[in-house]
Residue, then its C-alpha position, 0 to 999 in steps of 0.5 A: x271591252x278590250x278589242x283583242x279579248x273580243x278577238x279570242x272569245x267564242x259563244x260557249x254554245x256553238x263556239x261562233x264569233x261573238x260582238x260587244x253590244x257597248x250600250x247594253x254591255x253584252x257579247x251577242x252571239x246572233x247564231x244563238x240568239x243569245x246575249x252574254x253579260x259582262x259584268x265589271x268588264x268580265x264576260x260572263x260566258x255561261x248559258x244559264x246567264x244569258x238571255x234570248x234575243x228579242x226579234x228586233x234584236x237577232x235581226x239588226 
């Protein structure tokens, strides 16, 4: 994920800071609890395509 995309995104639902998650290949929004796909390099940044956060995940 290109550092200066992260820099410009924002969570589509509270527009706060989104982080990469390179292992799972996801823009985390910890506000939400949501995790965002990127899909070929392309956030997907729709709320339907999200999933919740486990518990361990939100508080890491």
């Amino acid at each position: 994920m290109d550092h200066r995309l992260l820099e410009i995104v924002a969570c589509p639902v509270c527009y706060g800071k989104l982080t990469f998650n390179q292992e799972s290949q996801e823009l985390i929004c910890k506000a939400d609890g949501l995790a965002f796909p990127v899909q070929d390099g392309i956030p997907v940044l729709l709320e339907v395509e999200a999933r919740s956060l486990t518990l361990e995940e939100s508080h890491s």
